[in-house]
PQR file with spaces between the fields and no chain letter, atoms N, CA, C, O and H, PARSE charges and radii, in Angstrom:
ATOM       1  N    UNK     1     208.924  166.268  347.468 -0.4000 1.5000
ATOM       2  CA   UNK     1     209.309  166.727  346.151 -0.0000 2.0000
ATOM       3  C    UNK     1     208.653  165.796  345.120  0.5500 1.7000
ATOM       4  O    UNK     1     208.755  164.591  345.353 -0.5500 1.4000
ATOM       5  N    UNK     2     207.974  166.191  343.981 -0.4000 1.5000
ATOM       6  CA   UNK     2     207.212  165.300  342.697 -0.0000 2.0000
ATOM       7  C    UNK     2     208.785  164.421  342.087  0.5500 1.7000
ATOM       8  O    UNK     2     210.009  164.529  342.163 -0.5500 1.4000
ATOM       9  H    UNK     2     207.890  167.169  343.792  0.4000 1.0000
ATOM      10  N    UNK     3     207.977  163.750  341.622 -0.4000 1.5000
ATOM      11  CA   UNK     3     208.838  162.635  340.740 -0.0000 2.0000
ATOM      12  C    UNK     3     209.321  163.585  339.915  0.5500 1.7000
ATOM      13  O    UNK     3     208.804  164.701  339.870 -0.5500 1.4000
ATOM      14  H    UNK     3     206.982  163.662  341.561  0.4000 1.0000
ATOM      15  N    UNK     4     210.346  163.247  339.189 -0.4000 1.5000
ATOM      16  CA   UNK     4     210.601  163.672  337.800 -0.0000 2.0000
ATOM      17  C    UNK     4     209.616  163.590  336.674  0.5500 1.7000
ATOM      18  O    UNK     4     209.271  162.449  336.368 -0.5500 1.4000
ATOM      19  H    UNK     4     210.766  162.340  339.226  0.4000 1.0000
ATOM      20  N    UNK     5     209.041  164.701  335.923 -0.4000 1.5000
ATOM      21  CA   UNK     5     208.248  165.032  334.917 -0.0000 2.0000
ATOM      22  C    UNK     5     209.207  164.018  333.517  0.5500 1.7000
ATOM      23  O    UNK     5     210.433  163.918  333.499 -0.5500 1.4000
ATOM      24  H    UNK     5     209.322  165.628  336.171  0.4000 1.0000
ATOM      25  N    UNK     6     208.530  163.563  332.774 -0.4000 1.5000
ATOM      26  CA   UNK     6     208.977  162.993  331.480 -0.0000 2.0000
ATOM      27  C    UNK     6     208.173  163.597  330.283  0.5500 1.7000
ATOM      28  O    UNK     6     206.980  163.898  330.237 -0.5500 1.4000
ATOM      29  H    UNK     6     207.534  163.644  332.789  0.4000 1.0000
ATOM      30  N    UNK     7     209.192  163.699  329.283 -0.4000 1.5000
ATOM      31  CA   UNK     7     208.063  164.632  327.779 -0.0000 2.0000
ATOM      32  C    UNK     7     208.619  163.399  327.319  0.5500 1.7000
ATOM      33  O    UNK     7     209.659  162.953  327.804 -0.5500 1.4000
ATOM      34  H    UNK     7     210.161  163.455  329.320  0.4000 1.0000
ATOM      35  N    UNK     8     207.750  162.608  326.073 -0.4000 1.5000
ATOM      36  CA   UNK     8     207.829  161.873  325.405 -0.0000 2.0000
ATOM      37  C    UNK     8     207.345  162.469  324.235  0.5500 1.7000
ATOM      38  O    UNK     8     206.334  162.977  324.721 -0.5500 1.4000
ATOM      39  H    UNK     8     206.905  162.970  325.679  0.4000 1.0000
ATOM      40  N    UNK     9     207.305  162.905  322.602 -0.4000 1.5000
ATOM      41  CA   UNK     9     206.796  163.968  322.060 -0.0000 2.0000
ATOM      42  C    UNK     9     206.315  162.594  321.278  0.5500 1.7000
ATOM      43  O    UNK     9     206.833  161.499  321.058 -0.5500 1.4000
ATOM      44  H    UNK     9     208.126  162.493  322.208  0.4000 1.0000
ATOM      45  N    UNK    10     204.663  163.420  320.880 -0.4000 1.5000
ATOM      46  CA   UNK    10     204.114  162.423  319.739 -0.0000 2.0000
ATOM      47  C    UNK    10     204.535  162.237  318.369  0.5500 1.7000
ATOM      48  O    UNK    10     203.990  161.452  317.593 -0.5500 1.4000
ATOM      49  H    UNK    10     204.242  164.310  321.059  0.4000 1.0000
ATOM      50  N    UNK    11     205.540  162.997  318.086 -0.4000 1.5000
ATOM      51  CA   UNK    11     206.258  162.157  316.700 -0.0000 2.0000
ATOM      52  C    UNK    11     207.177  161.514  317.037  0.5500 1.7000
ATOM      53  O    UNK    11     207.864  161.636  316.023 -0.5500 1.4000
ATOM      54  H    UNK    11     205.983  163.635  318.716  0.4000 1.0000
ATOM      55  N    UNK    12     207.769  160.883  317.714 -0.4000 1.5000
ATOM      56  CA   UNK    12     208.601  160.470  318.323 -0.0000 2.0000
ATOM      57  C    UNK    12     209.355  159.005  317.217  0.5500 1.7000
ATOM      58  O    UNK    12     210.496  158.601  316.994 -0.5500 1.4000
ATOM      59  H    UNK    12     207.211  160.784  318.538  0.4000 1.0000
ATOM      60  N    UNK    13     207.518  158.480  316.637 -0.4000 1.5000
ATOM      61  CA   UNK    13     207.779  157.489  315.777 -0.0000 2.0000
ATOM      62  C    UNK    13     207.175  157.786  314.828  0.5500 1.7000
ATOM      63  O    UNK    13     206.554  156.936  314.190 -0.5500 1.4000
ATOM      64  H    UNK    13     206.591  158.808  316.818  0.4000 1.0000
ATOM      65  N    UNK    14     207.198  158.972  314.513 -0.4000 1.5000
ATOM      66  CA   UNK    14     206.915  159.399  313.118 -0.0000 2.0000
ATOM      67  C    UNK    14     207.528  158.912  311.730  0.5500 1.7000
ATOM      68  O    UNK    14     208.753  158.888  311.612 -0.5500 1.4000
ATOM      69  H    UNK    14     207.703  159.663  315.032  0.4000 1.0000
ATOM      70  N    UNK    15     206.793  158.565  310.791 -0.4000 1.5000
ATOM      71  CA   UNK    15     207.414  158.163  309.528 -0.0000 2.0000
ATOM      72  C    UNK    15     207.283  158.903  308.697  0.5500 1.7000
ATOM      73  O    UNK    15     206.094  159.160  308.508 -0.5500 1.4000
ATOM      74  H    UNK    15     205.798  158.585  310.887  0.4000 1.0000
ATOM      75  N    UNK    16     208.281  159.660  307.746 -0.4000 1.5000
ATOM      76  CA   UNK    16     207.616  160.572  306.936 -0.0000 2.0000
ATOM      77  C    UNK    16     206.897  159.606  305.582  0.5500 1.7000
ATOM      78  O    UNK    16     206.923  158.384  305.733 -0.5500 1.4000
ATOM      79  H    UNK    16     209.247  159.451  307.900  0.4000 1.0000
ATOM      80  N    UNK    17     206.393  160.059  304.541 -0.4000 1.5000
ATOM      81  CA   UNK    17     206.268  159.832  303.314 -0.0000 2.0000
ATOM      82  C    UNK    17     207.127  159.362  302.918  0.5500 1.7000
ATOM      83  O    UNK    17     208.205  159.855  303.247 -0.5500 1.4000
ATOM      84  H    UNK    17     206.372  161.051  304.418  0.4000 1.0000
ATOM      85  N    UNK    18     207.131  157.941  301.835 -0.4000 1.5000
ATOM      86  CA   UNK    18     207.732  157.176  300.881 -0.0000 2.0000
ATOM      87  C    UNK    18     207.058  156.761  299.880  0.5500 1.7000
ATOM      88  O    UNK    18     206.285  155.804  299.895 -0.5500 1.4000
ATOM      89  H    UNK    18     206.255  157.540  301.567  0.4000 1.0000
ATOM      90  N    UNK    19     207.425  157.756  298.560 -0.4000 1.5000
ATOM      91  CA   UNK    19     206.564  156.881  297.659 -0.0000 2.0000
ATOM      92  C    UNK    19     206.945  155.508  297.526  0.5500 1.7000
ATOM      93  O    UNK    19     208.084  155.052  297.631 -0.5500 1.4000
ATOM      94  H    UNK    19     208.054  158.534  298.547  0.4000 1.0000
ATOM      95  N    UNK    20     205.650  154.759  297.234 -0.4000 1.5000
ATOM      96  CA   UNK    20     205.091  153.306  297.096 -0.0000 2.0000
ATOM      97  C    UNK    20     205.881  153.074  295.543  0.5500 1.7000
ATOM      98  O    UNK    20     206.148  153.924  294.693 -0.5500 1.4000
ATOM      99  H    UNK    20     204.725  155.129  297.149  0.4000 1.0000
ATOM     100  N    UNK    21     206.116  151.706  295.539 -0.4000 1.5000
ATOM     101  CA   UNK    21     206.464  150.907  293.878 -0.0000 2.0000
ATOM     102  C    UNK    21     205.445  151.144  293.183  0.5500 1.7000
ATOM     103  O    UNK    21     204.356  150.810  293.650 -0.5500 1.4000
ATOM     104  H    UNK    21     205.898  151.016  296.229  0.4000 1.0000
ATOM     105  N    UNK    22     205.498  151.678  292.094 -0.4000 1.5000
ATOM     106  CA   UNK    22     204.152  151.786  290.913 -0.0000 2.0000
ATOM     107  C    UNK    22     204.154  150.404  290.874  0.5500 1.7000
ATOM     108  O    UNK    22     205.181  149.725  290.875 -0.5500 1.4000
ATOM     109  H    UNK    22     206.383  151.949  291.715  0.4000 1.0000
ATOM     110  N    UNK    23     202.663  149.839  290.830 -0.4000 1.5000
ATOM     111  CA   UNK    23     201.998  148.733  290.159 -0.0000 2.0000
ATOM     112  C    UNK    23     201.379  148.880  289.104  0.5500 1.7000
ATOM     113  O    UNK    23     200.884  149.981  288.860 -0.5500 1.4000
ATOM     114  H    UNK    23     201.829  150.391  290.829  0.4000 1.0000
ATOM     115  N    UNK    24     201.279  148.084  288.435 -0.4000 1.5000
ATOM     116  CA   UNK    24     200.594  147.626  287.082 -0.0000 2.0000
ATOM     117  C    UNK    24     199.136  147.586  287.470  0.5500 1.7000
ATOM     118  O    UNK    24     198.591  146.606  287.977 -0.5500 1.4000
ATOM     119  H    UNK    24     201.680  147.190  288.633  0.4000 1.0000
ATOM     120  N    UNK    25     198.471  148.892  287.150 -0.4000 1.5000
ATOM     121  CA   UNK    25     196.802  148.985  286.996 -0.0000 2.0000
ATOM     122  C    UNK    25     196.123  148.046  286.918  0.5500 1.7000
ATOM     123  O    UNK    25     195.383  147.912  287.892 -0.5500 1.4000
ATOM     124  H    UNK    25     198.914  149.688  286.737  0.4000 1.0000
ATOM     125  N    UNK    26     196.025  147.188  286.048 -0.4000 1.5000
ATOM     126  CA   UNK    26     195.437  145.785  285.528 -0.0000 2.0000
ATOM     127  C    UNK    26     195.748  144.923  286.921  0.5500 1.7000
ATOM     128  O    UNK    26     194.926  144.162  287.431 -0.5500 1.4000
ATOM     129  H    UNK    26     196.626  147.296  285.256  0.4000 1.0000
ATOM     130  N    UNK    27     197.020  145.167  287.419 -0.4000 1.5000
ATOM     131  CA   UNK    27     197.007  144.072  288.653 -0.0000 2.0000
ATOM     132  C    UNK    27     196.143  144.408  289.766  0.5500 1.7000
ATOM     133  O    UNK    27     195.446  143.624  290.410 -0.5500 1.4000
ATOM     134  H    UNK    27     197.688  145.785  287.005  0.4000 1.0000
ATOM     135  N    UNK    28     196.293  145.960  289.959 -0.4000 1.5000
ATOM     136  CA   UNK    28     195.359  146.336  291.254 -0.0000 2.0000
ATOM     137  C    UNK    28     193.917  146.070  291.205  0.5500 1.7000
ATOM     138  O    UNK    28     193.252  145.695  292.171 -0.5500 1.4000
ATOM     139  H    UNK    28     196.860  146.597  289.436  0.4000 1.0000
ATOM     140  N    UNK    29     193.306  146.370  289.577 -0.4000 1.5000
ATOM     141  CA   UNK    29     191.898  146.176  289.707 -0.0000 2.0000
ATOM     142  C    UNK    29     191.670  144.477  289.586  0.5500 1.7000
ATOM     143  O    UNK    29     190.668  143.988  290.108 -0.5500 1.4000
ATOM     144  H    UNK    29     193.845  146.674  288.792  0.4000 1.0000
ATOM     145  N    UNK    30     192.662  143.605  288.862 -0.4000 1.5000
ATOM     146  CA   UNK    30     192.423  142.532  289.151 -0.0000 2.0000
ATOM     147  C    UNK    30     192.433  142.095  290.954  0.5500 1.7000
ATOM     148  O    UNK    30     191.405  141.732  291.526 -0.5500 1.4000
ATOM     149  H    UNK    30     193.476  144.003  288.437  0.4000 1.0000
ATOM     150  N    UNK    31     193.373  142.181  291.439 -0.4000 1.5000
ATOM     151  CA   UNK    31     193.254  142.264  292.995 -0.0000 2.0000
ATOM     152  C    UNK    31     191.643  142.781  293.978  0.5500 1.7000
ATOM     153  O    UNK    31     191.455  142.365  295.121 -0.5500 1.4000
ATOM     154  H    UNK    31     194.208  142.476  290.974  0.4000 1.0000
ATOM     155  N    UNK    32     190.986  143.397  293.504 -0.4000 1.5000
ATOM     156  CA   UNK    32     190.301  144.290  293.949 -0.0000 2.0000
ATOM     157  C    UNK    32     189.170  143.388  293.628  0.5500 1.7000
ATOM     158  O    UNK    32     188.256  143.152  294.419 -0.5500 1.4000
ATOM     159  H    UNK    32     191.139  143.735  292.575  0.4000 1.0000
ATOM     160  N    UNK    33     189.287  142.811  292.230 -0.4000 1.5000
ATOM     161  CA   UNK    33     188.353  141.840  291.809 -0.0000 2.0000
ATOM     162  C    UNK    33     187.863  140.081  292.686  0.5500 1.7000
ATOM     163  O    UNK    33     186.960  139.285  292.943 -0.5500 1.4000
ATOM     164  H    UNK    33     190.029  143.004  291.588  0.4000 1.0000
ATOM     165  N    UNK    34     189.080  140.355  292.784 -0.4000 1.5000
ATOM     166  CA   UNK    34     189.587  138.868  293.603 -0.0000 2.0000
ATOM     167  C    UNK    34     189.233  139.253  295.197  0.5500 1.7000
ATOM     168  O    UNK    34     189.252  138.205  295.843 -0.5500 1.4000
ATOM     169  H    UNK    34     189.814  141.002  292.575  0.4000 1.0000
ATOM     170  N    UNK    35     189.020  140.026  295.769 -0.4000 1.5000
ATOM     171  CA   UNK    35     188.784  140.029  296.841 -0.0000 2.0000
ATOM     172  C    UNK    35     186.623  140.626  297.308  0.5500 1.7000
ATOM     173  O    UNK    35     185.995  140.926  298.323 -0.5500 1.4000
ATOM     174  H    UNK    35     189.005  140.877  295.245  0.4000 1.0000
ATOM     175  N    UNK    36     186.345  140.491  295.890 -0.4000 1.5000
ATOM     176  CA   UNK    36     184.915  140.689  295.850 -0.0000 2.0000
ATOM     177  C    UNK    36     184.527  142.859  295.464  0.5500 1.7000
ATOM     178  O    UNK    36     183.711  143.642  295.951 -0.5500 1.4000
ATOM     179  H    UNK    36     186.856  140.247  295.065  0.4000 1.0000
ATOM     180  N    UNK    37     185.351  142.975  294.659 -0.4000 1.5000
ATOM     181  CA   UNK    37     185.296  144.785  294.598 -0.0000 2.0000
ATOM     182  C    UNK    37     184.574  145.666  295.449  0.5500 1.7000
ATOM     183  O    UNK    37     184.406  145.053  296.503 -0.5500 1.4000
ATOM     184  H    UNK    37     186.014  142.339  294.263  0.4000 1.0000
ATOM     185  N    UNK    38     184.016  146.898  295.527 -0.4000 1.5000
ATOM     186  CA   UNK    38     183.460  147.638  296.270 -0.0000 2.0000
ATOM     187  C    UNK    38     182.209  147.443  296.803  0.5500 1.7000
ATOM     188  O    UNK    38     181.589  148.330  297.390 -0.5500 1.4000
ATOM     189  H    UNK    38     184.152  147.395  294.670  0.4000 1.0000
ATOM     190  N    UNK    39     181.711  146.060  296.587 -0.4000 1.5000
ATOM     191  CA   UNK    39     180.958  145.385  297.638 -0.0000 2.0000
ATOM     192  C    UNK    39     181.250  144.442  298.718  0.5500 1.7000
ATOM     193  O    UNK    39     180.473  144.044  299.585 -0.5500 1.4000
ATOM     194  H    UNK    39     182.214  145.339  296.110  0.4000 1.0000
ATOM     195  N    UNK    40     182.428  144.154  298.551 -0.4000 1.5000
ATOM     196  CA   UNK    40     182.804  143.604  299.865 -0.0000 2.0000
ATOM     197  C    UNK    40     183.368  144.282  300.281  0.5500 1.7000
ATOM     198  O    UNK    40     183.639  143.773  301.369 -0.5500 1.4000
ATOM     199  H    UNK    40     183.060  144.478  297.846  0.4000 1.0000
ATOM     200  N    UNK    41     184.253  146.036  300.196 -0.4000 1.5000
ATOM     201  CA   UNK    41     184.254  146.716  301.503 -0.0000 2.0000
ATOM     202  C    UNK    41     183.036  147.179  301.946  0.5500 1.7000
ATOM     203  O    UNK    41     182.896  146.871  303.130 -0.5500 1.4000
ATOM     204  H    UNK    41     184.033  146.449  299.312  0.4000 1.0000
ATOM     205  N    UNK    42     181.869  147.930  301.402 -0.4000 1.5000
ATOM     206  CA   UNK    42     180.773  148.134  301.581 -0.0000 2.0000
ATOM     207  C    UNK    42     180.183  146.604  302.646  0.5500 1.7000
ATOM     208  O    UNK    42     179.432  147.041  303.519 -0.5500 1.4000
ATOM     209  H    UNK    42     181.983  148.179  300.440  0.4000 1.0000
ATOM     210  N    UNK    43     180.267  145.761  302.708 -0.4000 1.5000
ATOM     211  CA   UNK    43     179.964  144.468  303.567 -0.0000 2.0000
ATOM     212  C    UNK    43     180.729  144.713  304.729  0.5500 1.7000
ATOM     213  O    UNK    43     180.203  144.802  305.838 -0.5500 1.4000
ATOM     214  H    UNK    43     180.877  145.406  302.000  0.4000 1.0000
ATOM     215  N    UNK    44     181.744  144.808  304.566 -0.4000 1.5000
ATOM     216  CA   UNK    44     182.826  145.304  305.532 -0.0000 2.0000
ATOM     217  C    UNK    44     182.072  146.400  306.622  0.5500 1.7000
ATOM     218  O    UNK    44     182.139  146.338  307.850 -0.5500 1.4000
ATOM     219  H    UNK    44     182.171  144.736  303.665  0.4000 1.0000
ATOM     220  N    UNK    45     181.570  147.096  306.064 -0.4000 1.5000
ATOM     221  CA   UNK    45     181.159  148.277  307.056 -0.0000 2.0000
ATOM     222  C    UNK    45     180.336  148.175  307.854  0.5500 1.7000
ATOM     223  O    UNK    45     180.295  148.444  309.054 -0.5500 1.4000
ATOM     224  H    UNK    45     181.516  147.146  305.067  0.4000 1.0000
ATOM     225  N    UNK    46     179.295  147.560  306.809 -0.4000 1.5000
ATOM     226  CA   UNK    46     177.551  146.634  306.847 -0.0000 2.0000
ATOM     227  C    UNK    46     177.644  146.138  308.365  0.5500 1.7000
ATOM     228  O    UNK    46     177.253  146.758  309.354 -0.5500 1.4000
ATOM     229  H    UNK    46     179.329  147.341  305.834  0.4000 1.0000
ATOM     230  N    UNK    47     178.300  144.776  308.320 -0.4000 1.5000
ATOM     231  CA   UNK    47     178.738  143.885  309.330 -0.0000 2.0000
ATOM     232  C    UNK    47     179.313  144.138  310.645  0.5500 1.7000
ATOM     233  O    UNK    47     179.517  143.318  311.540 -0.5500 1.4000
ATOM     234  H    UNK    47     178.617  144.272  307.516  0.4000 1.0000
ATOM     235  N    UNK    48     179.650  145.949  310.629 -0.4000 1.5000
ATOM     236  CA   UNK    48     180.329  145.973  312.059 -0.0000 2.0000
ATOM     237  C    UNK    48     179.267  146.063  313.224  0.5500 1.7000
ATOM     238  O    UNK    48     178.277  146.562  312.689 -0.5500 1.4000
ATOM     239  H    UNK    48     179.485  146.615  309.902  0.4000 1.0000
ATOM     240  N    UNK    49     179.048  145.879  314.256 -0.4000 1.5000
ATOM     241  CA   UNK    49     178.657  145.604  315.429 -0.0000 2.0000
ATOM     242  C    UNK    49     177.665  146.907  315.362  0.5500 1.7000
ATOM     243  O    UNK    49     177.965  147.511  314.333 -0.5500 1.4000
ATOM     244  H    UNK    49     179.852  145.473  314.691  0.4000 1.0000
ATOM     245  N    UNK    50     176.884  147.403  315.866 -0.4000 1.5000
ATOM     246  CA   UNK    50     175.781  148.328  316.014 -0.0000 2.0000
ATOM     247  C    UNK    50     176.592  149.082  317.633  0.5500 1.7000
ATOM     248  O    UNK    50     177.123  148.334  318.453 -0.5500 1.4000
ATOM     249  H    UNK    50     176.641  146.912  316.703  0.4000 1.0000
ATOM     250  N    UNK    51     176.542  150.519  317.821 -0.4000 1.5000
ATOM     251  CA   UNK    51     176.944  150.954  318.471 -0.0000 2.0000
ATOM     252  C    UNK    51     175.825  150.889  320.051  0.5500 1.7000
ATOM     253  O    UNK    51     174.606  151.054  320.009 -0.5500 1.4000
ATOM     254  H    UNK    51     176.110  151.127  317.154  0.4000 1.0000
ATOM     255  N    UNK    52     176.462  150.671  321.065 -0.4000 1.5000
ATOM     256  CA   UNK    52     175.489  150.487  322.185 -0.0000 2.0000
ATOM     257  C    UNK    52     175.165  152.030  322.668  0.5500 1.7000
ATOM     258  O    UNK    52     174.393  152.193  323.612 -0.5500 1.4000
ATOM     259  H    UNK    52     177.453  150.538  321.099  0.4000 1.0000
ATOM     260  N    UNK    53     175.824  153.265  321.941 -0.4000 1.5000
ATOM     261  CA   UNK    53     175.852  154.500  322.568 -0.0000 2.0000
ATOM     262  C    UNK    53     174.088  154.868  322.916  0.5500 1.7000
ATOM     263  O    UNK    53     173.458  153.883  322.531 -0.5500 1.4000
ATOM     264  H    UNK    53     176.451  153.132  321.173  0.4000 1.0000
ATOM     265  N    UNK    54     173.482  155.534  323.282 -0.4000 1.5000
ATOM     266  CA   UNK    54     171.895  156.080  323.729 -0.0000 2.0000
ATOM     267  C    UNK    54     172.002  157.320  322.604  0.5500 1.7000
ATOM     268  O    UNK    54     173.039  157.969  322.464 -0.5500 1.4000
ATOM     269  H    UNK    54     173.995  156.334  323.594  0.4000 1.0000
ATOM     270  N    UNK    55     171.129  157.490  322.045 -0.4000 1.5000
ATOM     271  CA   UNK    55     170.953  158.433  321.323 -0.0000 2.0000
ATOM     272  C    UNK    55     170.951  160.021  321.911  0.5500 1.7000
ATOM     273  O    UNK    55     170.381  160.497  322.894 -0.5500 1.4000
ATOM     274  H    UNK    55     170.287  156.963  322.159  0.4000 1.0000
ATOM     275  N    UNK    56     171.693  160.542  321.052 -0.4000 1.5000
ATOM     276  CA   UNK    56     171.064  161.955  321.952 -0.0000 2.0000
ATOM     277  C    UNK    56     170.309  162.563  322.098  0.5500 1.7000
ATOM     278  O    UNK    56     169.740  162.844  321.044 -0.5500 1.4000
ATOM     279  H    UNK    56     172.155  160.156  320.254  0.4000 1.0000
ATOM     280  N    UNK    57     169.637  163.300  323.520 -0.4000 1.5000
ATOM     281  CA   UNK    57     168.593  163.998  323.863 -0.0000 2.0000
ATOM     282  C    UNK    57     168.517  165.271  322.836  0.5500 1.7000
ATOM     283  O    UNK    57     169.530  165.933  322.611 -0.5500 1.4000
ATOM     284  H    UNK    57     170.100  163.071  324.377  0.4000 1.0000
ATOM     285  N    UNK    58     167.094  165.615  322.147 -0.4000 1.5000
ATOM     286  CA   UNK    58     166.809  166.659  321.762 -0.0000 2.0000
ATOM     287  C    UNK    58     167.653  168.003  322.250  0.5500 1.7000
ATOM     288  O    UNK    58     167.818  168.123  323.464 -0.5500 1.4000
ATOM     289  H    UNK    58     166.271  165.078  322.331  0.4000 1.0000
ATOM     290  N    UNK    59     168.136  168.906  321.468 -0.4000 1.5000
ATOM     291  CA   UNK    59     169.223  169.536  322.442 -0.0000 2.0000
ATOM     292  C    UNK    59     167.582  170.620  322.433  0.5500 1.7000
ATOM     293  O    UNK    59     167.343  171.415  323.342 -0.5500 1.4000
ATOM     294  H    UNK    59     168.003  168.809  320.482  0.4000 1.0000
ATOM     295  N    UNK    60     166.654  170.404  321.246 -0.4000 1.5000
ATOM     296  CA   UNK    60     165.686  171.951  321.542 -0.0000 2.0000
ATOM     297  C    UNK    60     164.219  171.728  322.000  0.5500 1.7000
ATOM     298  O    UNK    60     163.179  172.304  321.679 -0.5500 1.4000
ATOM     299  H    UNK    60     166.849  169.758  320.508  0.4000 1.0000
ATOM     300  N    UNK    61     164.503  170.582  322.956 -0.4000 1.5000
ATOM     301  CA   UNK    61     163.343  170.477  323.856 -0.0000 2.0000
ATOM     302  C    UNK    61     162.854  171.554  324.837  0.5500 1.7000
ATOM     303  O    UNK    61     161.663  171.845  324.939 -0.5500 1.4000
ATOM     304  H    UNK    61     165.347  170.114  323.217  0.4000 1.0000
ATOM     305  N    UNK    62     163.845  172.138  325.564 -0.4000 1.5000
ATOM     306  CA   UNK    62     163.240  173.178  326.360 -0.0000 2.0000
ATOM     307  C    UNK    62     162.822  174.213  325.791  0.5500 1.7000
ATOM     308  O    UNK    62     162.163  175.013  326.454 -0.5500 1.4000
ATOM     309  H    UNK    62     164.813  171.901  325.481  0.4000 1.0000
ATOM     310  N    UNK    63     163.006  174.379  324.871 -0.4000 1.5000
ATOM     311  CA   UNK    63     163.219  175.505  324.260 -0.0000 2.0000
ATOM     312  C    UNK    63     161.265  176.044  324.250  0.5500 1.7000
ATOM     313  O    UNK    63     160.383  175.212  324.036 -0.5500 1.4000
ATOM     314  H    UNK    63     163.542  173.729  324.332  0.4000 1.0000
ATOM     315  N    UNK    64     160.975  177.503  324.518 -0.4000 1.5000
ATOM     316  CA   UNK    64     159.442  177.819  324.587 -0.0000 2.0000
ATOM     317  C    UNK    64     158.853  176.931  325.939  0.5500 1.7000
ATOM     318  O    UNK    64     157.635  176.755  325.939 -0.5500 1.4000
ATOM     319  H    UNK    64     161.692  178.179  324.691  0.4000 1.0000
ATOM     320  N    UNK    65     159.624  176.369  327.077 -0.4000 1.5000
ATOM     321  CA   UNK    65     158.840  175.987  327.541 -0.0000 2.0000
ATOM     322  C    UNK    65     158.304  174.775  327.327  0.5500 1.7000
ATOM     323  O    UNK    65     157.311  174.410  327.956 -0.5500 1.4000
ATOM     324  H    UNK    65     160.614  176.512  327.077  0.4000 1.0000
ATOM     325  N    UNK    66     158.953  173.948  326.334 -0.4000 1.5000
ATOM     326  CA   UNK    66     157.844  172.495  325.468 -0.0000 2.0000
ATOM     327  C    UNK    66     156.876  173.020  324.726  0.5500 1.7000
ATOM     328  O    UNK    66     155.982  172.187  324.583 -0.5500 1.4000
ATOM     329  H    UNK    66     159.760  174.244  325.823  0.4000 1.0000
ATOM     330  N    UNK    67     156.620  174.144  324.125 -0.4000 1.5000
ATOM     331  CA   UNK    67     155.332  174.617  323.862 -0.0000 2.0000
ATOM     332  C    UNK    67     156.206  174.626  321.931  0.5500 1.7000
ATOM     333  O    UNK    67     157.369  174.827  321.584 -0.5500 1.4000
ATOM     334  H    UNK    67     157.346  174.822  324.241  0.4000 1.0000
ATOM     335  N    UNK    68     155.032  174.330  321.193 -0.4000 1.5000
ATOM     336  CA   UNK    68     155.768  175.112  319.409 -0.0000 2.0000
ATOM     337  C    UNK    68     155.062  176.625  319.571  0.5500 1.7000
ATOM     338  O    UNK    68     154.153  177.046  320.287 -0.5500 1.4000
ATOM     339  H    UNK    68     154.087  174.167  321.476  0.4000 1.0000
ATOM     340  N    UNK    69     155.848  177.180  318.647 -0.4000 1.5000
ATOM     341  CA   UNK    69     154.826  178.856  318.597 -0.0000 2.0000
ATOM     342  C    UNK    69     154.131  178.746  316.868  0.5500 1.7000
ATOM     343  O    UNK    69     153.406  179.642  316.436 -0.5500 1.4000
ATOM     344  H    UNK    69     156.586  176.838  318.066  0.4000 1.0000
């Protein structure tokens, strides 16, 4: 006889929506400032590791045979 089956459902730890405390504009873009603005997330991205994946094969190589028309 199988083990007992278990459902665990993926909302299980679901959080709904809470609006956030309004902040003071001036503070966020000062913040934003202080942490180097939309060039240091742009660096952020820059800097991540290069993917080791192989590029993918031409999907329209066979296509004609290898031949162009």
């Amino acid at each position: 006889m199988p083990s007992e089956l278990r459902y665990t459902s993926s909302l299980t730890n679901y959080k709904g929506y809470t609006d956030q405390a309004v902040q003071s504009w001036r503070g966020a873009n000062d913040r934003v400032g202080q942490v180097g603005g939309w060039r240091a997330y742009a660096k952020e991205i820059a800097e991540q590791p290069a993917s080791n994946a192989q590029p993918a094969a031409d999907p329209h190589a066979g296509h004609h045979k290898g031949t162009q028309r």
